[in-house]
C-alpha positions in Angstrom: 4.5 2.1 5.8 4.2 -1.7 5.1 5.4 -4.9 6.5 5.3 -7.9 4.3 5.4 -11.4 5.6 6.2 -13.0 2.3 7.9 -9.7 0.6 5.6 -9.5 -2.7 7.4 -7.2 -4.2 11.2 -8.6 -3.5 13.1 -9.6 -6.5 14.6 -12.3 -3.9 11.5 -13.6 -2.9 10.6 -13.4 -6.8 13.6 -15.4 -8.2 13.2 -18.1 -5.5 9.6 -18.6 -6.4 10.5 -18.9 -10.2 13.8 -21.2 -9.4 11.7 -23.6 -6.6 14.0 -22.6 -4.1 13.4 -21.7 -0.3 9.6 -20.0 -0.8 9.1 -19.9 2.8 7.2 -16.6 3.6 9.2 -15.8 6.9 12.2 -16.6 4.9 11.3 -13.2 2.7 9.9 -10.8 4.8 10.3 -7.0 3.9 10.2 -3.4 5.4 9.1 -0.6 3.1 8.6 3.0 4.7 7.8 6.2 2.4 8.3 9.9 3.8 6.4 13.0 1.9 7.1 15.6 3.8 7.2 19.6 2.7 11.0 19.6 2.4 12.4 16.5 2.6 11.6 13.1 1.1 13.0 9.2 2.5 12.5 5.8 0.9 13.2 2.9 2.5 12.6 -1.1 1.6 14.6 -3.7 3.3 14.4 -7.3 2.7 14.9 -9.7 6.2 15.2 -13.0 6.5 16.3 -16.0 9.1 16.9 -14.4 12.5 16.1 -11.1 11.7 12.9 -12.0 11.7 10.3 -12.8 14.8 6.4 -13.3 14.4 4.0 -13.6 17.5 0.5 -12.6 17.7 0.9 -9.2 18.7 4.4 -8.0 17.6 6.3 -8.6 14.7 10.3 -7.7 14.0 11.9 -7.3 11.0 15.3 -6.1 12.1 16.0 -3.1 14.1 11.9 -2.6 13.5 9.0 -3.4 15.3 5.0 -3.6 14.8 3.4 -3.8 18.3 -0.4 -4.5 19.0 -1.3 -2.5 21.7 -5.0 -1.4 23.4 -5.2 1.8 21.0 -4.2 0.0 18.0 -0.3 -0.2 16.6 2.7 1.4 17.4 5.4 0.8 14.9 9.6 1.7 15.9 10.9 2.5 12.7 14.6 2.0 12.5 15.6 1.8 8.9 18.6 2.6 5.9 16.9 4.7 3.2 17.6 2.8 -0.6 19.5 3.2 -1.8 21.8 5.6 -0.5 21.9 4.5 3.1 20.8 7.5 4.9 18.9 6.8 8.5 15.4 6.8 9.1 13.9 6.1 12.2 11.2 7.3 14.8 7.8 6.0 15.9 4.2 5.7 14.4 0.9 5.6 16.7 -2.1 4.3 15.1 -5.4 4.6 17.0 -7.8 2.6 15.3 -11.0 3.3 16.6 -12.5 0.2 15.5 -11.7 -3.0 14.2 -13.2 -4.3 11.2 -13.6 -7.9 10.6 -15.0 -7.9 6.9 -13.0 -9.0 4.5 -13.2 -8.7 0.5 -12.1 -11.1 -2.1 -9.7 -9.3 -5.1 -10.1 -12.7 -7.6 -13.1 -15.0 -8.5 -11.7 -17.9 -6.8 -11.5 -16.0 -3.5 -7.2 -16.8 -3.4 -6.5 -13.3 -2.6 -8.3 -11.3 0.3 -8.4 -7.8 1.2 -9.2 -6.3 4.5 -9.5 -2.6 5.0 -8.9 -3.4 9.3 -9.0 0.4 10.5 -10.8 2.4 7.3 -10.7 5.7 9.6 -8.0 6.1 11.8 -5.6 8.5 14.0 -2.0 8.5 12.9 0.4 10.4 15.2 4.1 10.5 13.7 7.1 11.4 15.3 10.4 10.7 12.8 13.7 11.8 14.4 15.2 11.4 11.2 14.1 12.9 9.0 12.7 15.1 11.6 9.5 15.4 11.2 5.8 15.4 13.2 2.3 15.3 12.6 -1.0 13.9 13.5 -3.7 13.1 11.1 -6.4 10.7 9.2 -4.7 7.4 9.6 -5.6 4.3 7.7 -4.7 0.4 8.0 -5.3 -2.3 5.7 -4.1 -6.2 5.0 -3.5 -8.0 2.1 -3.2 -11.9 2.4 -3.0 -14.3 -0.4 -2.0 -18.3 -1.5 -0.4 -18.0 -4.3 1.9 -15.5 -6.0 0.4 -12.0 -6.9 1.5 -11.8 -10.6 0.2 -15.0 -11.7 -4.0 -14.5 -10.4 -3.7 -10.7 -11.0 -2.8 -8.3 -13.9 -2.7 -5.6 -11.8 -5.1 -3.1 -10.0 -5.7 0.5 -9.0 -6.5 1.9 -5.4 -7.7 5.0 -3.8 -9.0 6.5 -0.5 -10.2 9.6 -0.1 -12.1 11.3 3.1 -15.1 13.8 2.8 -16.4 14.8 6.0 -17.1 12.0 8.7 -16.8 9.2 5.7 -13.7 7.2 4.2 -14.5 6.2 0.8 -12.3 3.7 -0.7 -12.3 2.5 -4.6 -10.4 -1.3 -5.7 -10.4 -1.8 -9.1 -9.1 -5.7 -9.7 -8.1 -7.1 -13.2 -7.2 -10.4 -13.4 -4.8 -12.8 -15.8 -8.3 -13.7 -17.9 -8.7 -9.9 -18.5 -12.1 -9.8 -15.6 -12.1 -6.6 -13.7 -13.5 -6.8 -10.3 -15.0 -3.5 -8.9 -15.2 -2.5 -5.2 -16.6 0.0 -3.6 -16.7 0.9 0.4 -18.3 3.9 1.8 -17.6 4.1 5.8 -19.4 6.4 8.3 -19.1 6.1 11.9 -21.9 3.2 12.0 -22.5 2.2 9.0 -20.4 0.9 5.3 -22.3 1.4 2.3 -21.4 0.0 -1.0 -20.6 2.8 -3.4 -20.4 2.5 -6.9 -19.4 5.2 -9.1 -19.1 4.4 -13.0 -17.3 7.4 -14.8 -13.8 6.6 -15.4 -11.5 9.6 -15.0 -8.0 9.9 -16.5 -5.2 11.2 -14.1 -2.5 10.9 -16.4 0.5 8.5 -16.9 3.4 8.5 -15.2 6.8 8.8 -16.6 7.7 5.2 -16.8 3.7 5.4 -18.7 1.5 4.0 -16.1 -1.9 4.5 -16.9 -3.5 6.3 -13.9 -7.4 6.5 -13.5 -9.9 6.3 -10.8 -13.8 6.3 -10.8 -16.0 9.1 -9.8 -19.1 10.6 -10.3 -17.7 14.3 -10.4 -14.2 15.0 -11.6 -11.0 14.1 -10.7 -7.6 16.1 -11.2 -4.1 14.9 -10.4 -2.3 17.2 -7.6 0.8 15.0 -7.2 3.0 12.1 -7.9 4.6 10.8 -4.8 6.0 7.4 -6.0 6.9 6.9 -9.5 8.8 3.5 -10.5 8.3 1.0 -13.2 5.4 -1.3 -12.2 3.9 0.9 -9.4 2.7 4.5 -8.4 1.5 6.7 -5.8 -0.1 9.8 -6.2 -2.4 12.4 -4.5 -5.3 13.6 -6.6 -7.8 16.2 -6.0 -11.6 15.3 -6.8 -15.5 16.7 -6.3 -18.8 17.9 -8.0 -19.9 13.9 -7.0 -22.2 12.0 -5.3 -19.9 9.4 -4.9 -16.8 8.3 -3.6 -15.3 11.8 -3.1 -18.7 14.0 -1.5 -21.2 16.3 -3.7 -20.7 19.2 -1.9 -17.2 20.4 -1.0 -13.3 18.8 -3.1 -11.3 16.7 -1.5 -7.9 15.2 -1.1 -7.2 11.5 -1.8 -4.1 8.9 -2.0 -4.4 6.7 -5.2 -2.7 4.0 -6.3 -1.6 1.8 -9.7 0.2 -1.7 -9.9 1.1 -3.8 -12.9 2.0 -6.7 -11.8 2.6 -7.7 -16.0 5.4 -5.1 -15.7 6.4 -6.2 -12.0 7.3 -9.7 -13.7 9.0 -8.2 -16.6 13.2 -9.2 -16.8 13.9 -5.2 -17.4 12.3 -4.5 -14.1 13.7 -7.2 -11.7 17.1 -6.5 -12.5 16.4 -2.7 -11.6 14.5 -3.8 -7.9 17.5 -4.7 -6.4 19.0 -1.0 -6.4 16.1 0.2 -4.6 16.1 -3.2 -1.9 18.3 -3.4 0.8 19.3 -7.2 1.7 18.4 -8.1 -1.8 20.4 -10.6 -3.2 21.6 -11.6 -6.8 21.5 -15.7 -8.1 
């Protein structure tokens, strides 16, 4: 799940950028919400705009939806239209958070763009009506925040988090428009983060829209699964081990990666396609 307060990834929010037009973050806000489950799969991503939209320090609403603060950590009311063929989605999320983290990393050289991993290793307890569907498990929670438009500091980047024992282990690899990669590494156990940095460059495979998917390890990496698979951006759970770094050296584990373009994002070819998959978006 993930709210946007300035909808990167809207082909609304895109347009008005490009045109000069009304580039007011709260003015393009978006709702995105992605269901795996063993027998039944639901995508949702709204855009909301004007009064569908309220922002205080502990709650934010985007439409029928609602991200509360609370003691524990977040609970999220999920009240959504799947994309694009309008089927209903709704039910809660509870995120425990443990701990919140306060460090924060910077994705460019200029330091435009920020990443903060808040709750590295979490509790998630879901509870979807529709689809219906319940589990609790890992949990994660993490915030983006940038001044300037993604696609024109970045090139794109590949992500990954993967959980061996007690630790969350989590891998950003950042290329910018010059062509510099920035390499990020984040080991976290309960007390301590440790930098990790492993340096062999493993080949997942490409998707079928021909994303090139890698991560880094020190053992071996195998893909187990695509979850998302459009134009500029993937999801995918891969299977790694036989490492000393990010993914354990003793026993394989399970891990959610992930691959932007944001060149391909800011293709024509693609933003004509985004708005079949966006609710609210809108054509000018």
């Amino acid at each position: 799940m993930i709210a946007f307060v300035g909808s990167v990834f809207s082909p609304t929010y895109f347009r008005a950028r490009r045109r000069h037009l009304d580039v007011d973050p709260l003015a393009h806000c978006g709702f995105n919400v992605v269901v795996h489950g063993p027998r039944t799969n639901a995508w949702a991503f709204s855009d909301y705009r004007g009064t569908d939209v309220e922002r205080s320090a502990d709650e934010l609403r985007l439409g029928r939806n609602r991200i509360v603060r609370t003691a524990r950590g977040l609970r999220i009311e999920i009240d959504e239209r799947t994309s694009p063929w309008g089927r209903p989605l709704r039910g809660r999320i509870e995120l425990d958070v443990g701990a919140w983290r306060v460090e924060q990393y910077p994705l460019d050289a200029a330091a435009r763009h920020l990443w903060w991993p808040v709750a590295p290793q979490s509790t998630v307890e879901v509870a979807l009506e529709a689809p219906a569907l319940r589990f609790v498990g890992a949990g994660y929670h993490d915030s983006n925040r940038g001044i300037e438009p993604l696609e024109q500091a970045l090139r794109g980047w590949t992500w990954s988090r993967s959980t061996d024992g007690d630790a969350t282990s989590l891998l950003y690899d950042v290329t910018d428009q010059a062509g510099v990669e920035r390499r990020l590494g984040l080991r976290y156990a309960p007390g301590r983060i440790d930098t990790i940095a492993p340096a062999r460059v493993v080949e997942l495979g490409r998707t079928r829209w021909g994303l090139r998917r890698t991560t880094r390890t020190d053992g071996d990496a195998q893909l187990l699964r695509t979850l998302v698979d459009a134009p500029f951006y993937a999801r995918s759970l891969f299977d790694a081990g036989n490492g000393d770094g990010a993914v354990g050296d003793r026993d394989r584990v399970r891990g959610v990666h992930e691959i932007v373009d944001l060149d391909r994002f800011a293709r024509t070819t693609t933003q004509l396609m985004l708005p079949f998959r966006t609710r609210g978006a809108r054509w000018f």
